[in-house]
C-alpha positions as CSV (number, residue, x, y, z in Angstrom):
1,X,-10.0,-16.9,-7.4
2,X,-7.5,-16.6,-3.9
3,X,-8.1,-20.0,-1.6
4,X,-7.5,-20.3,1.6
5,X,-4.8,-22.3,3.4
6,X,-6.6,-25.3,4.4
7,X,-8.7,-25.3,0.6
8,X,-5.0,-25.1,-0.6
9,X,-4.0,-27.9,1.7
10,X,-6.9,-30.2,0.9
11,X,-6.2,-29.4,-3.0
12,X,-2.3,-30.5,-2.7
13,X,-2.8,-33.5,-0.1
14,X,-0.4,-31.7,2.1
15,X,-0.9,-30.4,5.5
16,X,-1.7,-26.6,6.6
17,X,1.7,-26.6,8.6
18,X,3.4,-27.3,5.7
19,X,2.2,-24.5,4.0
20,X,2.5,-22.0,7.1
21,X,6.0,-23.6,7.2
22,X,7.0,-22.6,3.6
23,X,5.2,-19.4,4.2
24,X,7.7,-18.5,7.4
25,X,11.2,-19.4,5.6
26,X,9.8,-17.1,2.5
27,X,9.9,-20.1,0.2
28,X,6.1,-19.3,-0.4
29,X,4.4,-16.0,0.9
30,X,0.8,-15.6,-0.7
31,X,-0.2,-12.9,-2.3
32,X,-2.8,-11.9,0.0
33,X,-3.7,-11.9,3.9
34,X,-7.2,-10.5,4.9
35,X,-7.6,-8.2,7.5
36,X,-8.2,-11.5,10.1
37,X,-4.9,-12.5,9.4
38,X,-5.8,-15.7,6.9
39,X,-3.5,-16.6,3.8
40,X,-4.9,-16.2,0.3
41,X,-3.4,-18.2,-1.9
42,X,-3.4,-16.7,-6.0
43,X,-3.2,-18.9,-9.2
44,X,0.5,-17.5,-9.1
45,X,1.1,-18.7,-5.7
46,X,-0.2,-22.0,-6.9
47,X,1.8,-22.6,-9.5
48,X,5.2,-21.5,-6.9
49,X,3.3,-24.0,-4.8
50,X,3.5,-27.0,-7.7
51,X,7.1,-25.7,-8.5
52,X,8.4,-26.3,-5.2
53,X,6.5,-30.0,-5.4
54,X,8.1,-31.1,-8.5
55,X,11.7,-30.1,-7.0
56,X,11.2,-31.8,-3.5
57,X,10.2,-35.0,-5.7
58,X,13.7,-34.9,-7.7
59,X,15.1,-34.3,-4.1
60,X,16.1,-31.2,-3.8
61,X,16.6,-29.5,-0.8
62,X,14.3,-26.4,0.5
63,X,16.8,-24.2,0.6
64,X,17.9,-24.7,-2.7
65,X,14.5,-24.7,-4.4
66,X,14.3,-21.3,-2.4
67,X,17.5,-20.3,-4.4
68,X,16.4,-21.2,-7.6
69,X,12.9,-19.4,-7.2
70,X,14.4,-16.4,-6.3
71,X,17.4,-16.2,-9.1
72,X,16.1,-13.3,-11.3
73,X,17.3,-16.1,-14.6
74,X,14.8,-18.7,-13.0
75,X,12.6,-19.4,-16.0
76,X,9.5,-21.8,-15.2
77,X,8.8,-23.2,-18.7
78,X,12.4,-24.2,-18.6
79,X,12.3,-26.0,-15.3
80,X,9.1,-27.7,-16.5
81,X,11.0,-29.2,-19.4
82,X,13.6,-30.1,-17.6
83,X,11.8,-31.6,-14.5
84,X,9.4,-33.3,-17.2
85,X,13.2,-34.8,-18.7
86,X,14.4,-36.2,-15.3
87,X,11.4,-37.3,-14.3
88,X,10.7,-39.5,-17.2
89,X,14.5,-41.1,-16.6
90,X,13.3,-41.9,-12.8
91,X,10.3,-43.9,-14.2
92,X,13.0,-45.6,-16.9
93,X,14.8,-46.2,-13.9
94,X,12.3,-47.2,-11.8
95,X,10.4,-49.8,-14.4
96,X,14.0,-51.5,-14.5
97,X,14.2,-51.7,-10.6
98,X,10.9,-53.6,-10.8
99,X,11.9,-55.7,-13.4
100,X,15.1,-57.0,-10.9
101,X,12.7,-57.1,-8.2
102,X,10.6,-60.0,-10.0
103,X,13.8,-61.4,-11.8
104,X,14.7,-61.9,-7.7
105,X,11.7,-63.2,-6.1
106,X,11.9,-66.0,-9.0
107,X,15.4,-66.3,-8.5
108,X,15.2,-66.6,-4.4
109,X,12.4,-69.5,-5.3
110,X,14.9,-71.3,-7.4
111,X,12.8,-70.6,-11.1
112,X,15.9,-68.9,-12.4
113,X,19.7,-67.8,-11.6
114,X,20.9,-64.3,-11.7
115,X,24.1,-62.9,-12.4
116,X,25.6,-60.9,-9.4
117,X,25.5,-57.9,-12.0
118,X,21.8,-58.3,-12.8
119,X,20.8,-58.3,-9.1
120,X,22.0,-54.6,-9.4
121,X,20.4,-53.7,-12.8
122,X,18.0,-50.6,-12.2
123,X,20.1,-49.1,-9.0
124,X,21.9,-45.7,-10.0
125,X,23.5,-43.8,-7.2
126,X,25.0,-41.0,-9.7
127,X,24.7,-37.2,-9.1
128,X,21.0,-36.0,-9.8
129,X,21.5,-35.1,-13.6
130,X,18.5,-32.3,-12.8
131,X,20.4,-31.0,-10.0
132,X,23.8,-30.8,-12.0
133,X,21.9,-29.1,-14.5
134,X,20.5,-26.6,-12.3
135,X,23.8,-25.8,-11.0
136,X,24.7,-25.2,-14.1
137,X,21.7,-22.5,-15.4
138,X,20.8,-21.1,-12.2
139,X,24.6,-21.9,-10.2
140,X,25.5,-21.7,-6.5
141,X,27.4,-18.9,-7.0
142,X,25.4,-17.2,-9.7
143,X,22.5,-17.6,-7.6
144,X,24.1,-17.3,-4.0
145,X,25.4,-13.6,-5.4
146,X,22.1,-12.7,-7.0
147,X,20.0,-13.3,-3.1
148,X,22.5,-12.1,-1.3
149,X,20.7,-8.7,-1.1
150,X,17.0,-9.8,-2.7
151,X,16.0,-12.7,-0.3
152,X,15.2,-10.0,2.6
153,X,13.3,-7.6,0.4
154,X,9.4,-7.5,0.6
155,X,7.5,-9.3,-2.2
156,X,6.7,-6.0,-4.1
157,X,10.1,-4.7,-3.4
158,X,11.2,-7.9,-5.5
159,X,8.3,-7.2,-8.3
160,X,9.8,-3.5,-8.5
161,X,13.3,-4.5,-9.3
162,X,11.8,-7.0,-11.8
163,X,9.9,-4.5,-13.0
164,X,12.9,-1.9,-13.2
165,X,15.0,-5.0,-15.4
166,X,12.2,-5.6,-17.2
167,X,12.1,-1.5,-17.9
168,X,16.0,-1.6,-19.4
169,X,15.6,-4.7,-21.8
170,X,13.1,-2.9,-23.1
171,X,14.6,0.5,-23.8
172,X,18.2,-1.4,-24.7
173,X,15.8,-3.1,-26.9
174,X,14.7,-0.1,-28.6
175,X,18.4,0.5,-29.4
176,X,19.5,-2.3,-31.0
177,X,19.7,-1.2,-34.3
178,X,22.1,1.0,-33.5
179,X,25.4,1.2,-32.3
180,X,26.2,-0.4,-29.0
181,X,28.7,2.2,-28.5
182,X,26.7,5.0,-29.1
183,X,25.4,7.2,-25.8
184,X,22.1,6.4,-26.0
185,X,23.5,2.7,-25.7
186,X,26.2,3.1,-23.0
187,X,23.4,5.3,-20.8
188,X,21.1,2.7,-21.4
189,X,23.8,-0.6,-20.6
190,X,25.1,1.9,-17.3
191,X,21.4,1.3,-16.2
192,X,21.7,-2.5,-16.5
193,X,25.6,-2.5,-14.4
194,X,24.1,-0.1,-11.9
195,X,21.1,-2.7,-11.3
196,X,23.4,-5.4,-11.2
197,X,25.1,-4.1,-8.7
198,X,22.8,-2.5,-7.0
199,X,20.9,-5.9,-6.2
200,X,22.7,-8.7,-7.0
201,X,25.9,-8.6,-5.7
202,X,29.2,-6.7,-6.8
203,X,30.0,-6.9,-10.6
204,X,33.5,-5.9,-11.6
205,X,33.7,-4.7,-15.0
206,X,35.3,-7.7,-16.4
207,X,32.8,-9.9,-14.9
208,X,30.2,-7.8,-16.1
209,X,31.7,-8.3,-19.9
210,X,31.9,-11.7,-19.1
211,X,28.2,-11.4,-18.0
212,X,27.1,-10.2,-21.4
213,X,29.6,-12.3,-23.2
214,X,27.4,-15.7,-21.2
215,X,24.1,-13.9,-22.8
216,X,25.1,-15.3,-26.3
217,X,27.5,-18.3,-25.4
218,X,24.8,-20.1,-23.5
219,X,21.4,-20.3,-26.0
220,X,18.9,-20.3,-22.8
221,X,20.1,-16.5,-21.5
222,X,19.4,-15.4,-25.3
223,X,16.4,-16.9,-25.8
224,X,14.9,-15.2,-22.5
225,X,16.4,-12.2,-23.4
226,X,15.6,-12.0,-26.5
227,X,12.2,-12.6,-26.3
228,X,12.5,-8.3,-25.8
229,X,13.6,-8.2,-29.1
230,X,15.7,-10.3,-31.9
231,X,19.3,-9.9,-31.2
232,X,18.7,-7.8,-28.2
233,X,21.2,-10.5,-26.2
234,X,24.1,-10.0,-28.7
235,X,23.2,-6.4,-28.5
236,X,23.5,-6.3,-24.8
237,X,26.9,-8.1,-25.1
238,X,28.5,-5.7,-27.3
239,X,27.5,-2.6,-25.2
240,X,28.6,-4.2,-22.1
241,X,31.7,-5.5,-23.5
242,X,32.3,-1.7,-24.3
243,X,31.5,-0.1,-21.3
244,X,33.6,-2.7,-19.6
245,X,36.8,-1.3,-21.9
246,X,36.1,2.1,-21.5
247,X,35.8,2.5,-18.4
248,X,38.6,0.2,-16.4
């Protein structure tokens, strides 16, 4: 059932401008608008809406959450094992700050002495490990190169190129028992490096091989990919990896 903005507001405990704010920098456009001009918000839009939350708490940037949403490898069940990771380490974190917090009230009443080291126990000013991790699946520049062209498009301009990649891993998916090599495969991988670069930036042929090469190297892209079809990732890397050679 589609709620309004303020029912979505009053739901969250956030306020209706921050909604109509997130809703102008396309970080969350809802599904619907009524003919009077109010926002509908969609059990999708929803969960987008506790997404975004659950990076602004592990201090991520708008922007960047934006980024990540939009990267065609974003994989939600992913990020919620992930944020559920880092979160869990904050509370670690957090329980030890408290602990130092007591240790010093006692300590500034004279009960006990503290070590200058244990006045600091509990404080960790290291690089978000989420964040570093994020990088690393979803990168700047994986992810910077994949918007460049998508951000502007309208929402069902976005679901149609999903749909269209969705399309290919299926049909490549159909072909894995066979040859990678063969023309039925190298028509089928010409689809996936004319998407590519039709959307998400330019893809020379040796970074595309490299592309398909990071499909099996790195378990995450096989798993999503393979969810088409067993062995449909190292599939994909073999074609690419030939149509790369043949034609440079």
């Amino acid at each position: 059932m589609s709620m309004k903005v303020k029912e979505v507001a009053d739901l969250v405990g956030i306020s209706v401008r921050t909604l109509h704010h997130y809703d102008e920098i396309g970080l969350l456009v809802p599904n619907e608008t009524t003919d009077a001009g109010y926002r509908m918000y969609s059990e999708e839009d929803l969960e987008t809406l506790q997404q975004i939350l659950f990076f602004k708490e592990l201090g991520f940037p708008l922007k960047k959450i934006k980024d990540i949403l939009m990267s065609p490898l974003f994989d939600r069940q992913e990020a919620l094992e992930l944020q559920r990771k880092v979160l869990i380490e904050k509370r670690n974190r957090l329980d030890k700050m408290l602990v130092t917090i007591e240790r010093t009230i006692k300590h500034t009443k004279g009960e006990i002495h503290m070590s200058n080291k244990e006045k600091f126990e509990g404080f960790d000013f290291s690089k978000n490990p989420y964040e570093q991790e994020a990088r690393e699946r979803w990168g700047d520049e994986a992810v910077n190169r994949a918007n460049q062209n998508i951000n502007g498009l309208l929402k069902e301009q976005q679901e149609e190129i999903q749909k269209k990649c969705e399309d290919i891993y299926r049909e490549l998916a159909s072909l894995r028992h066979e040859s990678p090599t063969n023309d039925d495969a190298q028509v089928a991988i010409k689809k996936w490096y004319d998407l590519l670069n039709n959307n998400f930036g330019n893809y020379s042929y040796d970074a595309f091989k490299g592309l398909g090469q990071l499909y099996v190297a790195d378990e995450r892209f096989t798993k999503n990919i393979d969810q088409y079809g067993e062995g449909l990732a190292q599939f994909m890397c073999d074609a690419m990896g030939a149509f790369a050679d043949k034609n440079q």
